[in-house]
DRENGU-791002 format. One record per residue: x, y, z negated of N, C-alpha, C, CB in turn. Coordinates in pm, whole numbers, padded with zeros to 5 digits, always signed. Last residue first. Glycine has a CB too. Example, Ala and Ser with C-alpha at 12.3 -4.5 7.8 and 13.67 -1.06 7.14 Angstrom:
<recs>
+01285-00225-00708+01367-00106-00714+01290+00003-00787+01408-00060-00572 +01319-00569-00780+01230-00450-00780+01320-00330-00780+01131-00447-00905 
</recs>
This chain:
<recs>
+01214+00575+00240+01312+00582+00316+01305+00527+00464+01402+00528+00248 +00936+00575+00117+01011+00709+00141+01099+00671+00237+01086+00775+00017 +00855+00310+00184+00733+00433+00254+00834+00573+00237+00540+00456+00131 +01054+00147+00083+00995+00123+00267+00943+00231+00302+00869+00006+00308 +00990+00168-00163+01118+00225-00129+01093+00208+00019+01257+00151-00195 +00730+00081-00214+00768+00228-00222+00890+00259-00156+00781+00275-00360 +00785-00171-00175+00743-00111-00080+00696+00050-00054+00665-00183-00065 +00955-00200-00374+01002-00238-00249+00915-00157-00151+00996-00393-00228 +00779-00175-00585+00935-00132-00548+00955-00132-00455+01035-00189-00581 +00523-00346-00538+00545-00206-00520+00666-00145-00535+00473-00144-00593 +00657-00603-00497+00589-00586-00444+00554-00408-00386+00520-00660-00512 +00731-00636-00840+00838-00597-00685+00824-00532-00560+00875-00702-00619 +00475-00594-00937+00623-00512-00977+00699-00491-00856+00728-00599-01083 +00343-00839-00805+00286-00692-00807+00404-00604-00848+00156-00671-00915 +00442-01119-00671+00473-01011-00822+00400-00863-00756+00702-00976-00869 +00436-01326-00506+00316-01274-00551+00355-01122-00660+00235-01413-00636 +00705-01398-00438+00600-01492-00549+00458-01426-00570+00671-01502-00719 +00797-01218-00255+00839-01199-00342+00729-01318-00467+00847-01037-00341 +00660-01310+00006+00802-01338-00038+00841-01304-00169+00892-01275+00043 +00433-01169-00042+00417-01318+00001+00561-01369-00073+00407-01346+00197 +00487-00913-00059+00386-00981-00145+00426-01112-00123+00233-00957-00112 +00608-00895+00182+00690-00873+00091+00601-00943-00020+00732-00722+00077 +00398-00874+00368+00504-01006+00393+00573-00999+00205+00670-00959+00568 +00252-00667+00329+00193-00851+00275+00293-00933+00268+00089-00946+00383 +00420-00507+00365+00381-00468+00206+00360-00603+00199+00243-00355+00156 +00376-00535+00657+00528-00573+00545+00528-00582+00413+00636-00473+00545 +00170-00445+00733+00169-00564+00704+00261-00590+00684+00127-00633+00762 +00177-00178+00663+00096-00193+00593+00121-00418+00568-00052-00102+00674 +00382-00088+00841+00489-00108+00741+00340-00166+00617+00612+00075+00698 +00267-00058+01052+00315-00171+01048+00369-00234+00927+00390-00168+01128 +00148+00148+00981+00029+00097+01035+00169-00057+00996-00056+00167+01236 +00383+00354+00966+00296+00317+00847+00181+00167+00895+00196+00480+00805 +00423+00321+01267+00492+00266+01203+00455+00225+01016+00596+00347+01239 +00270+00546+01331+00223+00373+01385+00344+00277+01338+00209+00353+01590 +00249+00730+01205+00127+00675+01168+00153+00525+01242-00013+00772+01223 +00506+00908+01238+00533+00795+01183+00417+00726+01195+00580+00804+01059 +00399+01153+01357+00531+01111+01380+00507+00936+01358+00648+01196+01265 +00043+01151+01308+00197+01192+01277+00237+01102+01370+00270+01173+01118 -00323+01092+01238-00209+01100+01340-00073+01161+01283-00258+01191+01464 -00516+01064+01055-00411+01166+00988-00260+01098+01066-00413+01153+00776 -00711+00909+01141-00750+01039+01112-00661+01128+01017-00877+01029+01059 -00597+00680+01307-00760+00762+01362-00725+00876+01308-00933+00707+01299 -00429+00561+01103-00330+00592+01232-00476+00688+01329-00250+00393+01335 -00557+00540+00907-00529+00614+00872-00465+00670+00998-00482+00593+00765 -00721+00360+00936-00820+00467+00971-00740+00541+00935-00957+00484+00917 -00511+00119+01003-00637+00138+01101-00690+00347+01103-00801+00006+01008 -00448+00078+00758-00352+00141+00836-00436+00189+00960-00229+00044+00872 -00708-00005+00611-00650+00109+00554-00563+00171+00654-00577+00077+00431 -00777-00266+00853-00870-00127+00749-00807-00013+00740-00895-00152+00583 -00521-00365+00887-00678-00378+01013-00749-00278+00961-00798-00538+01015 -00418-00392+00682-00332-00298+00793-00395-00307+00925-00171-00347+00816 -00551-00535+00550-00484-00380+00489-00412-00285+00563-00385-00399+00386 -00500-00797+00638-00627-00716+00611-00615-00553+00557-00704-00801+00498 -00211-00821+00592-00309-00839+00741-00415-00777+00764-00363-00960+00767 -00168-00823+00320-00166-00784+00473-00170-00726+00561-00195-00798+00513 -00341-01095+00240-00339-00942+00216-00253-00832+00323-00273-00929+00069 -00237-01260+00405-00341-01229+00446-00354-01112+00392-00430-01310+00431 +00074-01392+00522-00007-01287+00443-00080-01212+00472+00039-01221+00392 +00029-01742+00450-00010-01678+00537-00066-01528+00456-00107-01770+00618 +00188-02051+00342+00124-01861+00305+00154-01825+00409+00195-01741+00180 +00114-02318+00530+00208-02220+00473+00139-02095+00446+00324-02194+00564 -00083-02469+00558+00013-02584+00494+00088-02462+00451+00101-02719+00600 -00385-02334+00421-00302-02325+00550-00191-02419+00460-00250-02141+00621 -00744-02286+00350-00605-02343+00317-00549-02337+00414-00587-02468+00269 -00941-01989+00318-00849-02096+00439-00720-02126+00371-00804-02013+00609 -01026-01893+00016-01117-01930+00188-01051-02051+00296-01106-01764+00305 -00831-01841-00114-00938-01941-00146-01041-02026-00063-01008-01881-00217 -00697-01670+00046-00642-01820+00006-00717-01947-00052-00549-01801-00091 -00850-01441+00025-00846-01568+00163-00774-01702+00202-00803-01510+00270 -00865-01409-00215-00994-01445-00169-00942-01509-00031-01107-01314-00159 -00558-01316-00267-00651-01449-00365-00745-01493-00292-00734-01408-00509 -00510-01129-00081-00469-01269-00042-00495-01377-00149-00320-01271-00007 -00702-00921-00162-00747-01001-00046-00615-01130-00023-00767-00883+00103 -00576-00888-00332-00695-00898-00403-00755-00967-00245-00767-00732-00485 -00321-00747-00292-00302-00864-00349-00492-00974-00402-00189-00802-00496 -00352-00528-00130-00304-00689-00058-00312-00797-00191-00102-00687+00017 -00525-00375-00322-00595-00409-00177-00506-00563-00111-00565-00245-00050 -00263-00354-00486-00411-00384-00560-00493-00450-00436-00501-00223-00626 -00125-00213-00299-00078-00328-00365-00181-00394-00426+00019-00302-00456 -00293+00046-00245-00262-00044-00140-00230-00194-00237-00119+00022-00039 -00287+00105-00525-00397+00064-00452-00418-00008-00360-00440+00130-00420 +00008+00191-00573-00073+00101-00676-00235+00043-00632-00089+00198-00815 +00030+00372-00393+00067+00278-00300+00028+00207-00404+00205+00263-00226 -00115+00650-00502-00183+00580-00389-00102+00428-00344-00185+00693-00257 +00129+00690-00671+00009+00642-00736-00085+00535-00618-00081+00791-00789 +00332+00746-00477+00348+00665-00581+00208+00618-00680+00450+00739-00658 +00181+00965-00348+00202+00846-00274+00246+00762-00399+00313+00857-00144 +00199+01185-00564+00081+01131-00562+00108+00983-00445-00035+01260-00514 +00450+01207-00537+00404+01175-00671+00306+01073-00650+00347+01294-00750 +00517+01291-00291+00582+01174-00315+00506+01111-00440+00734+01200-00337 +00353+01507-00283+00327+01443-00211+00374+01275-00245+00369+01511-00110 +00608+01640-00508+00451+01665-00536+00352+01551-00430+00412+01853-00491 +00754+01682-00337+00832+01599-00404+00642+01546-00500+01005+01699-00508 +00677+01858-00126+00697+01751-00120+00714+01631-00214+00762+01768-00070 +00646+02094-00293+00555+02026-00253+00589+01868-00203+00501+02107-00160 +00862+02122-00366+00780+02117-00493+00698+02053-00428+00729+02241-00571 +00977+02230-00161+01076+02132-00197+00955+02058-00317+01252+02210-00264 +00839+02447-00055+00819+02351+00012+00925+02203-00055+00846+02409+00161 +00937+02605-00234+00815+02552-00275+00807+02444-00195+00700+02640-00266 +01200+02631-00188+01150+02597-00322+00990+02529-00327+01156+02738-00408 +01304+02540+00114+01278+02653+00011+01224+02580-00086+01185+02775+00051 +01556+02344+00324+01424+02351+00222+01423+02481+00107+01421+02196+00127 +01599+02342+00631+01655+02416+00555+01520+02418+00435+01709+02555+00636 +01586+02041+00731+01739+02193+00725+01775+02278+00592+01692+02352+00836 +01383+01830+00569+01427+01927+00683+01529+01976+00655+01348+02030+00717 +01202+01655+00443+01278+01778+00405+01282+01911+00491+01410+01738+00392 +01193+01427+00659+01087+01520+00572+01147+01667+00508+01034+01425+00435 +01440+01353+00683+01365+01433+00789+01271+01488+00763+01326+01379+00883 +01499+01252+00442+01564+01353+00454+01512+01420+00596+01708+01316+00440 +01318+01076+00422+01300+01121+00369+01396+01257+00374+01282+01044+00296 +01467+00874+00678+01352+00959+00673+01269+01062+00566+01282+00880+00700 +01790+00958+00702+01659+00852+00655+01557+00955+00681+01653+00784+00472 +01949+00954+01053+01918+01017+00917+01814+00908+00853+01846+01183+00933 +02023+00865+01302+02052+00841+01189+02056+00938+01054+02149+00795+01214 +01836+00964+01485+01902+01006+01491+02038+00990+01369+01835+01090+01521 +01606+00837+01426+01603+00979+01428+01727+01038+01375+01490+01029+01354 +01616+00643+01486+01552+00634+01612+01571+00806+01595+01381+00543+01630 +01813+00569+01273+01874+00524+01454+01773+00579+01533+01884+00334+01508 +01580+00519+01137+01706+00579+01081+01753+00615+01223+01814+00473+00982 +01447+00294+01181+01377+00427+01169+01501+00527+01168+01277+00440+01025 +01641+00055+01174+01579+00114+01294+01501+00223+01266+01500+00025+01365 +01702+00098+00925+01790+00100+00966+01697+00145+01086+01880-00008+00949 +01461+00023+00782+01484+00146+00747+01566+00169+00869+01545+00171+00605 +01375-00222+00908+01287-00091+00892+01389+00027+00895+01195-00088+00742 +01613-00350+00738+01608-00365+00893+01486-00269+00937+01579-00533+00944 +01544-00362+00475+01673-00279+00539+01648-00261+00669+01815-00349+00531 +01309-00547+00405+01334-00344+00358+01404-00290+00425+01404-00287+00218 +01402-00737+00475+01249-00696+00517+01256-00586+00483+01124-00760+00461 +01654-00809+00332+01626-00799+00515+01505-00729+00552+01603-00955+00594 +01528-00813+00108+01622-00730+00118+01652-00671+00270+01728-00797+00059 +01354-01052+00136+01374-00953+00062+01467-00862+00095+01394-00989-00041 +01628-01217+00192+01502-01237+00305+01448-01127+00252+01394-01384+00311 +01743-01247-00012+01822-01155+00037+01733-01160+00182+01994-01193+00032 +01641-01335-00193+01650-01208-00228+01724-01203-00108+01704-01160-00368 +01592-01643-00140+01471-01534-00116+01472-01360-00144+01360-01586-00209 +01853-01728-00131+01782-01690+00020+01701-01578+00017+01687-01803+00079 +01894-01707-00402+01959-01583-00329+01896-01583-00186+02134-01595-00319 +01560-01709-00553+01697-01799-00518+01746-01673-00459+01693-01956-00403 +01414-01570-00867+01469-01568-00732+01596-01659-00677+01503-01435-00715 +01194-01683-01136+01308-01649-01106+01326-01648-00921+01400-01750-01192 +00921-01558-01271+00959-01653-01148+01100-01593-01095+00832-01651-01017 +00741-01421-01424+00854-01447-01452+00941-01558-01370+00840-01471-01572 +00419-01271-01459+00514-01362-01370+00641-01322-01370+00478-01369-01230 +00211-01162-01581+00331-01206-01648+00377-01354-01554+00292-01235-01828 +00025-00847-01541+00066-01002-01503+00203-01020-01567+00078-01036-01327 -00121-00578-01509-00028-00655-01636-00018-00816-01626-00104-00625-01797 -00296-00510-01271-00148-00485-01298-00063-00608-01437-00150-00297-01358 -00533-00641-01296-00492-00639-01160-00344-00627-01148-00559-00528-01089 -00694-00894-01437-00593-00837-01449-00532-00780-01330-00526-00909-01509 -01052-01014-01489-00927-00995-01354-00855-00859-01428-01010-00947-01147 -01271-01044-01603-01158-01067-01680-01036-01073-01556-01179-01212-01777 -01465-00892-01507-01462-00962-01489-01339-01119-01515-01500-00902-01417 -01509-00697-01750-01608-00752-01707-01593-00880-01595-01676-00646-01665 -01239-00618-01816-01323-00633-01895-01458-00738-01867-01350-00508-01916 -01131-00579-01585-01086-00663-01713-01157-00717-01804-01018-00605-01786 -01229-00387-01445-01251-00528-01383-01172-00659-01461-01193-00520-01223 -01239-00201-01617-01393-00267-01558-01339-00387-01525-01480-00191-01413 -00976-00087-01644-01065-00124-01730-01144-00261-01720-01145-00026-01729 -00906-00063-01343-00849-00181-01402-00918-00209-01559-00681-00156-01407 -01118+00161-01285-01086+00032-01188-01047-00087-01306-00934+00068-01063 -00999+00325-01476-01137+00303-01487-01139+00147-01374-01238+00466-01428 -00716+00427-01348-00790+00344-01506-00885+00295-01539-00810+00396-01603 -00789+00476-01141-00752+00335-01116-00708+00278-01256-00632+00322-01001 -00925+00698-01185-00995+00623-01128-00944+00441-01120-01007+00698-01004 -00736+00897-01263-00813+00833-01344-00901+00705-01317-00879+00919-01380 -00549+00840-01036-00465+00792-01162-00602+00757-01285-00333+00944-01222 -00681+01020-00855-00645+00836-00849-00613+00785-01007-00472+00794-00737 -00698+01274-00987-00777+01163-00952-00797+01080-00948-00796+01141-00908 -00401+01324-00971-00485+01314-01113-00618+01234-01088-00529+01474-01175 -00322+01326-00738-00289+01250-00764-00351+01235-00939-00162+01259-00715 -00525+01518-00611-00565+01401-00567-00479+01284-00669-00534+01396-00401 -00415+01722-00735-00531+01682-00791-00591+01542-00687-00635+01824-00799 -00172+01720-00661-00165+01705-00802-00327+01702-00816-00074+01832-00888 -00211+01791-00345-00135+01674-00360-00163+01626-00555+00050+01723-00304 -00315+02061-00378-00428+01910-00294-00365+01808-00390-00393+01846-00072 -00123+02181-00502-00239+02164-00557-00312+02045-00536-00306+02257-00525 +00064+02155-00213+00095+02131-00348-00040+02129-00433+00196+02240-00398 -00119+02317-00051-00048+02175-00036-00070+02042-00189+00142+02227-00019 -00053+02570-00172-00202+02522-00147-00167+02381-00107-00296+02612-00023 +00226+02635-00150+00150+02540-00271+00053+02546-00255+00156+02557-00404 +00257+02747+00096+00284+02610+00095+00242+02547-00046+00434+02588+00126 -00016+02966+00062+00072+02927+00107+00113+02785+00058+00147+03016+00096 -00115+03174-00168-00176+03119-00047-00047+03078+00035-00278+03231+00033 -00263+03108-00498-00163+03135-00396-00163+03127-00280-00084+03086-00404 -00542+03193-00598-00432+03142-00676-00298+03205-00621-00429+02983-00670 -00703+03149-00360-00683+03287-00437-00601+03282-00538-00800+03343-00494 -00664+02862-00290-00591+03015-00171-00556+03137-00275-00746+03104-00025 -00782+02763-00490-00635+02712-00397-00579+02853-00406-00655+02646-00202 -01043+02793-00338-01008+02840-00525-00870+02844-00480-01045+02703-00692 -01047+02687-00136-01041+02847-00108-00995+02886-00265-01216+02930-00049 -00951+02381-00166-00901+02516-00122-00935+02606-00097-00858+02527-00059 -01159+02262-00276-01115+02316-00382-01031+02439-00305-01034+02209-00480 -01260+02088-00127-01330+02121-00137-01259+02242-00235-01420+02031-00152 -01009+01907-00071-01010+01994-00003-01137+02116+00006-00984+01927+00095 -01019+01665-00294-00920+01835-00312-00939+01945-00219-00750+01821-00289 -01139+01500-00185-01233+01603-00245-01139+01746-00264-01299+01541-00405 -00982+01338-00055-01012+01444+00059-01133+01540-00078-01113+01346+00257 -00974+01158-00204-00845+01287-00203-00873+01369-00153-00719+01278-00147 -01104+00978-00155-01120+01057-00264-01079+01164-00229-01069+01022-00374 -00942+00771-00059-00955+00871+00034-01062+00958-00091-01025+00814+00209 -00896+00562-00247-00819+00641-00186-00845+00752-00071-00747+00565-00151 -01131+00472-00311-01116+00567-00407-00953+00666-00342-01104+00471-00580 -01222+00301-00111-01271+00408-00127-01253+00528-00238-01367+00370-00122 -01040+00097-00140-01030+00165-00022-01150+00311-00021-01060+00043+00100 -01144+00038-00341-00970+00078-00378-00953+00139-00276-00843-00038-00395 -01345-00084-00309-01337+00032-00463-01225+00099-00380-01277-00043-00669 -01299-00281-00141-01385-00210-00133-01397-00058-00236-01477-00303-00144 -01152-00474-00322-01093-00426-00212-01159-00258-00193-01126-00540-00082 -01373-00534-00523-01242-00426-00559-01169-00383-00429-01116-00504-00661 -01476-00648-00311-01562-00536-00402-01442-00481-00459-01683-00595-00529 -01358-00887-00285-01416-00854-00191-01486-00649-00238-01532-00999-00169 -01340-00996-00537-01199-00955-00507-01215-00834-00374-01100-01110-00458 -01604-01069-00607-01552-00989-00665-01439-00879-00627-01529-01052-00739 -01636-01267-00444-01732-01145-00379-01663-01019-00453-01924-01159-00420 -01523-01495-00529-01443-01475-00459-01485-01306-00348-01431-01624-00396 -01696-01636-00785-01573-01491-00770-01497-01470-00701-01487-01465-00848 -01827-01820-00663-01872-01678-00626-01830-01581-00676-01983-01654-00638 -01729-02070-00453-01671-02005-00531-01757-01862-00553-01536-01998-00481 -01796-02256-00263-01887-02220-00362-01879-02117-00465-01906-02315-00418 -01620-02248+00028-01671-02289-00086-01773-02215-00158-01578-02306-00159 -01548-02410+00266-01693-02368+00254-01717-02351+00116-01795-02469+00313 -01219-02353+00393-01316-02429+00349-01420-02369+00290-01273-02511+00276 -01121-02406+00695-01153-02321+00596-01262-02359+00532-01165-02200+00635 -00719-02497+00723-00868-02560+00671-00968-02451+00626-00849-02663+00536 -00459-02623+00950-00545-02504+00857-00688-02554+00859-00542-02331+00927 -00287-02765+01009-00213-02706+00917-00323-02600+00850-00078-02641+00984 -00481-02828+01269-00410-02931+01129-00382-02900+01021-00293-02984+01139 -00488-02617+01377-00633-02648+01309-00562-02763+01213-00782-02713+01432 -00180-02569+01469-00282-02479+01393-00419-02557+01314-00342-02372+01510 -00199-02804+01677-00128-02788+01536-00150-02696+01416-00011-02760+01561 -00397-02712+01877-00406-02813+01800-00296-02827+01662-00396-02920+01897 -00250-02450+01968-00368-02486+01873-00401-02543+01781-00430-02522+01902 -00040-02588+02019-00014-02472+01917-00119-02466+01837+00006-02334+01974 -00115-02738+02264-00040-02795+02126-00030-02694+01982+00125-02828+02172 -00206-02508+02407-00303-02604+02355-00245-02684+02239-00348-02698+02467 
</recs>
């Protein structure tokens, strides 16, 4: 009951008026629907097959989902510059780091890896992807998977950073609270742990609300933000 009550102190939501706050609400909405796009590549595998049939049918999915995104999240950041003058990537935050906050940073990347590492046996995980023994194509493909995840995680980052403007605008709290997040790992980690089960899906599911923490901790920087949390999703 004290927890409560200290909670409603430290938090306010306030009723506002704001009506570019439907905007941020709508790019979320874009970003979560332009990432599953991908699934159009699969309309393409029988063309695929007669090409090659085997582990570069993979490979194909992976370079036309990642040509996809890439046009789409030109057209995304166009529009919503243009029209709504929201910058999603080219920010100019220059906010220097204390050593606490790089090395709280640094804790939030390592301590993942380390326990993923230990659970398989101490390897990283990108080297469990691999495997033993890698052939050529399956080496193309992967590295081809990695491409297109490097494009797809510019969305995720786009998704936390577009929902922790709108819910910062919504509920003051005395401390950041990462709502981007939070919300990205109720949606996006949600339908991804439903409909592309693995090894890892419930650990992606977690590593969705580390992306927020890291957002949070790192000043907001979109740059770092996706370093870091690229380097979380291979290793």
């Amino acid at each position: 009951m004290l927890l409560l009550i200290r909670y409603n102190i430290c938090t306010k939501i306030m009723p506002t008026k704001d009506k570019t706050i439907i905007r941020y609400f709508i790019i979320f909405l874009i970003c979560l629907i332009c990432i599953y796009t991908r699934y159009i590549s699969n309309l393409f595998v029988p063309l695929f097959m007669k090409v090659y049939y085997g582990q570069l049918v993979e490979l194909f999915k992976f370079a036309l989902s990642a040509i996809l995104w890439a046009i789409e999240l030109i057209i995304l950041c166009y529009f919503t510059r243009k029209k709504w003058n929201i910058n999603l990537l080219m920010k100019k935050n220059k906010t220097t780091y204390s050593i606490k906050r790089i090395i709280i940073l640094y804790l939030i990347v390592l301590i993942p890896i380390l326990i993923i590492s230990a659970s398989l046996g101490f390897k990283l995980k990108i080297e469990y992807d691999f495997g033993e023994r890698i052939t050529t194509p399956y080496l193309i493909k992967q590295l081809c998977k990695y491409g297109s995840m490097a494009i797809q995680m510019i969305f995720i980052v786009i998704m936390i950073e577009v929902m922790q403007v709108a819910f910062d605008k919504i509920i003051i709290t005395k401390y950041k609270i990462p709502w981007g997040g939070i919300i990205v790992m109720l949606t996006y980690g949600l339908i991804e742990l439903i409909i592309d089960f693995s090894l890892f899906s419930g650990v992606y599911l977690l590593f969705c609300g580390l992306y927020g923490l890291i957002y949070i901790v790192s000043n907001e920087r979109n740059s770092i933000t996706y370093i870091l949390s690229y380097i979380l999703y291979l290793l």
